[in-house]
C-alpha positions as semicolon CSV with decimal commas, in nm:
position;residue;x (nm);y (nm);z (nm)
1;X;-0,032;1,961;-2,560
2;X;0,087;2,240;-2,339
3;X;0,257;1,963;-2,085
4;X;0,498;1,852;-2,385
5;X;0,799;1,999;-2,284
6;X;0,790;1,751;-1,984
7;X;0,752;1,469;-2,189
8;X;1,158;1,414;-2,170
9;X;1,182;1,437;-1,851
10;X;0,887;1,145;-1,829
11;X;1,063;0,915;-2,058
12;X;1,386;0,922;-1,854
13;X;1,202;0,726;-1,541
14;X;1,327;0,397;-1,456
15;X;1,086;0,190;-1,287
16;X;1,034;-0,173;-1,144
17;X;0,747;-0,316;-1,143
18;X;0,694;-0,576;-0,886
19;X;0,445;-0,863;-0,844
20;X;0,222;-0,974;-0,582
21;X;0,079;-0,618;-0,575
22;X;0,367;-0,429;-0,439
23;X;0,459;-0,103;-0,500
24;X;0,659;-0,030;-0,773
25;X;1,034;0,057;-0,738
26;X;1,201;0,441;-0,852
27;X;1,471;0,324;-0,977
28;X;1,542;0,661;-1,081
29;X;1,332;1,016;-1,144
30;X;1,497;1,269;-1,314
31;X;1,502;1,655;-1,106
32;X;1,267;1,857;-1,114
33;X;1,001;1,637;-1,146
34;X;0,849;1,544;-0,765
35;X;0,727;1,251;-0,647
36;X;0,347;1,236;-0,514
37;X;0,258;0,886;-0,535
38;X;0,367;0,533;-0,531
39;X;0,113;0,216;-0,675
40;X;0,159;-0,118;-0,796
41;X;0,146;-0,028;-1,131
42;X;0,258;0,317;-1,176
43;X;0,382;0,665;-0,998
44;X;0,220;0,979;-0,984
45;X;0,527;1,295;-1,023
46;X;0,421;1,684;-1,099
47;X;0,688;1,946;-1,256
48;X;0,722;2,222;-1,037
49;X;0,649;2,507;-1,342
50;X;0,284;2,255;-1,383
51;X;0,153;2,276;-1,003
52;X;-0,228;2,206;-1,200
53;X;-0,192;1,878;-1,319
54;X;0,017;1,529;-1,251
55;X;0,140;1,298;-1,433
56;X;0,086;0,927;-1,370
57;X;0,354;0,713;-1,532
58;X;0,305;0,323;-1,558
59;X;0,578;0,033;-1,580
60;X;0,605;-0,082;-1,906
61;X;0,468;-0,422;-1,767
62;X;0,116;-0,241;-1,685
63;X;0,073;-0,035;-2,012
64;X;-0,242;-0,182;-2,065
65;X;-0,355;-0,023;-1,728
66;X;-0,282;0,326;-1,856
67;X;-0,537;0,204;-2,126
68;X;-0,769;0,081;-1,962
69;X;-0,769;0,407;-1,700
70;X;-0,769;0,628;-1,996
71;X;-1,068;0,522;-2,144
72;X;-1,251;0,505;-1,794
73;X;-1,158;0,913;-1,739
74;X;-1,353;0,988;-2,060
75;X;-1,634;0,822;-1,967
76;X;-1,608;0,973;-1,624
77;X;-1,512;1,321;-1,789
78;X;-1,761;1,637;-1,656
79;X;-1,844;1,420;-1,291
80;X;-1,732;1,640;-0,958
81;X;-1,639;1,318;-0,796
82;X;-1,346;1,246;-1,026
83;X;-0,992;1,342;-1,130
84;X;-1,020;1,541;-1,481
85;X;-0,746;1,378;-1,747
86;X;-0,623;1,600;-1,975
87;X;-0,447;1,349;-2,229
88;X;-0,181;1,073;-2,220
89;X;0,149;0,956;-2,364
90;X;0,289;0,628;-2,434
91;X;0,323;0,520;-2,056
92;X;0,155;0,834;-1,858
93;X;-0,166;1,017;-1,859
94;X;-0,230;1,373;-1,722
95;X;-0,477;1,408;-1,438
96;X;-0,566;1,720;-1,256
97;X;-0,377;1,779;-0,978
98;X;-0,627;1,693;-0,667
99;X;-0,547;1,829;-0,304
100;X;-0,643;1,634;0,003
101;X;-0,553;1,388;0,238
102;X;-0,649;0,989;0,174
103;X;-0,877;0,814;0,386
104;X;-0,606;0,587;0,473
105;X;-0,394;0,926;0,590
106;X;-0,668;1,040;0,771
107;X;-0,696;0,711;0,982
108;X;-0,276;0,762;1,032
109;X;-0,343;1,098;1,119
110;X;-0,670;1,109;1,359
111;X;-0,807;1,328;1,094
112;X;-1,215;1,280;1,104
113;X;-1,338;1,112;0,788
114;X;-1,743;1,255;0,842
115;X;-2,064;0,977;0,673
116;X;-2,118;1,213;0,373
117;X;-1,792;1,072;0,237
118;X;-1,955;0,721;0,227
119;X;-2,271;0,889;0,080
120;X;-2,059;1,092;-0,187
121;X;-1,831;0,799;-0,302
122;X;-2,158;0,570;-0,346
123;X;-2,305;0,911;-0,583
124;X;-1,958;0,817;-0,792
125;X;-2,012;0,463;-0,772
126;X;-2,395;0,525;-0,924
127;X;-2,241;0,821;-1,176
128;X;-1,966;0,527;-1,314
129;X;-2,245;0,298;-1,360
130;X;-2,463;0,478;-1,536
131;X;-2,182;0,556;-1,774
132;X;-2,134;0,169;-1,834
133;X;-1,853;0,149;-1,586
134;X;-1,779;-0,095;-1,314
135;X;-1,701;0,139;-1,015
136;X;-1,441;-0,148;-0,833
137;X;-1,087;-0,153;-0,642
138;X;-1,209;0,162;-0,427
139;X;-1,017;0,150;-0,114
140;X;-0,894;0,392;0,138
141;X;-0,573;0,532;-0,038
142;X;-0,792;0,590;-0,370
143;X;-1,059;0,839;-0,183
144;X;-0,931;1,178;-0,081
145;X;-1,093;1,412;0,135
146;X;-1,099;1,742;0,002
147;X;-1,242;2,024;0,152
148;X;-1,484;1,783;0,323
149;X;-1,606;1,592;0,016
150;X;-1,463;1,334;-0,139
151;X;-1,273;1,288;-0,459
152;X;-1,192;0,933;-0,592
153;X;-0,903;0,884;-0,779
154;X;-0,752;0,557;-0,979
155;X;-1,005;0,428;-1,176
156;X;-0,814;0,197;-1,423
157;X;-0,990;-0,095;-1,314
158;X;-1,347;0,038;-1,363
159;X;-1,345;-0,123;-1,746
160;X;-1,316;-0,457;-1,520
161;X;-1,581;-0,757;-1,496
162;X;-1,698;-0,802;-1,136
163;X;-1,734;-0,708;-0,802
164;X;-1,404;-0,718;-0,563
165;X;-1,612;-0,600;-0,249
166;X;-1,368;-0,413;-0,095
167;X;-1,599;-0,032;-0,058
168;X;-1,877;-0,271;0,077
169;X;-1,640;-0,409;0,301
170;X;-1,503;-0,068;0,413
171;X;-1,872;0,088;0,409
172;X;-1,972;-0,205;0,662
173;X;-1,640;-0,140;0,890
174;X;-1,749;0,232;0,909
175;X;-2,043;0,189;1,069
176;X;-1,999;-0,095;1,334
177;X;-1,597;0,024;1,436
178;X;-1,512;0,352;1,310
179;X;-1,742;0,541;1,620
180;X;-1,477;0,377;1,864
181;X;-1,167;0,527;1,637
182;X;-1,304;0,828;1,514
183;X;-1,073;1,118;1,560
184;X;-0,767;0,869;1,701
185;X;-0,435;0,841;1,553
186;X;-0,406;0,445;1,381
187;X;-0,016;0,307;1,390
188;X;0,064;0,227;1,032
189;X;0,188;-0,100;1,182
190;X;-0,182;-0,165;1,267
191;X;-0,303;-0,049;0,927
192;X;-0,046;-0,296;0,754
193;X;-0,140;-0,596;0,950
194;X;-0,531;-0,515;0,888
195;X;-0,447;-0,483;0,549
196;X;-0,278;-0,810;0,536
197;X;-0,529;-1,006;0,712
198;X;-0,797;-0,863;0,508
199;X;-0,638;-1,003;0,219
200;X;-0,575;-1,369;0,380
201;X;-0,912;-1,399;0,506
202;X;-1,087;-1,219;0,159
203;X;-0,864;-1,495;-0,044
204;X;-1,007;-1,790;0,190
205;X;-1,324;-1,718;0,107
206;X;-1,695;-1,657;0,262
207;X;-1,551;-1,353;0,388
208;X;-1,781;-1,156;0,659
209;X;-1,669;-0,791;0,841
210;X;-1,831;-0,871;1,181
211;X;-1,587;-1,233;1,206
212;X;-1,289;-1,030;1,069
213;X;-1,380;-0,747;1,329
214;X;-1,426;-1,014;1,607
215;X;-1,058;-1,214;1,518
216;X;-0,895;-0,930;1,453
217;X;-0,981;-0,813;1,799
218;X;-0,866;-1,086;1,992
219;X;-0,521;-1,095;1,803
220;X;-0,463;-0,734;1,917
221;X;-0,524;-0,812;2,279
222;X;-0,323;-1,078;2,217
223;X;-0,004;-0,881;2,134
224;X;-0,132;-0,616;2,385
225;X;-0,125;-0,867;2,666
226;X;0,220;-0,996;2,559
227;X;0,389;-0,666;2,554
């Protein structure tokens, strides 16, 4: 394992792991090791003397999610759609380093996100699949866009039962809204509050993107109209 002389340095982080599907808390990262990444169940660092690979470490709470990612990667191992992991540890694996921006930072940035992203992240979707995955929990901050293709990334919950909807539901939203955004910088207040109220309405059942599209609407003329 040539990233073993790290593996110190990746026992010494502290982390919180919070419920409710927050991020998880740095309580504290030892030097050099860099931050790149923050989920709910685990960060993402890289050493500086490694600049080709990451590591993702989990709470000890979510250990069973570095399983459960592990075994997806192997499955997923030789696709170009997908992060290439190298090995694990008790509470990390080792991914390939993978450059790009995520959907959700291209939407904060006004960076275009062009239709052969949608096409290429369906491709994975098919590739997992075929592999005896179940391609789920894709959402914007797990797609990158690299060098105008995409590149998906977190697929610990691919060894899951069931369908959460939420690429459908972004798929859908791409075609009827994202021709009025396209190349326009998104407020990550406005992200945040979509994201919540995707959530409420998603939880409340018989969920549909045209009604969310059509409430969500109103509520931001709303606040417009107040301010």
């Amino acid at each position: 394992m040539f990233w073993k002389p790290v593996e110190p340095l990746l026992e010494q982080i502290e982390l919180e792991y919070n419920p409710e599907n927050e991020p998880v808390t740095v309580k504290f990262l030892p030097p050099p090791l860099k931050l790149i990444g923050v989920g709910t169940d685990a960060v993402v660092v890289q050493h500086p003397e490694y600049r080709d690979i990451v590591f993702k470490v989990y709470t000890k709470e979510r250990v069973d999610a570095k399983e459960d990612e592990y075994r997806a990667y192997q499955r997923l191992a030789g696709s170009p759609y997908f992060a290439v992991c190298h090995g694990a540890g008790d509470r990390y694996l080792v991914l390939s380093y993978e450059e790009g921006m995520t959907l959700y930072d291209c939407l904060v940035q006004g960076v275009n996100i062009p239709e052969n992203i949608i096409d290429e992240v369906e491709k994975a979707r098919q590739y997992a699949r075929s592999v005896g995955l179940n391609p789920r929990d894709i959402h914007l901050k797990n797609v990158l866009l690299q060098d105008g293709h995409a590149k998906l990334i977190d697929v610990s919950e691919y060894v899951k039962p069931g369908n959460d909807g939420r690429w459908d539901h972004l798929v859908q939203a791409y075609h009827l809204y994202y021709p009025y955004i396209a190349g326009k910088k998104i407020p990550i207040w406005m992200m945040e509050m979509v994201k919540r109220a995707y959530y409420a309405q998603k939880a409340a059942g018989n969920f549909s993107v045209q009604e969310f599209g059509r409430q969500l609407l109103n509520a931001l003329l709303k606040k417009w109209m107040k301010n």
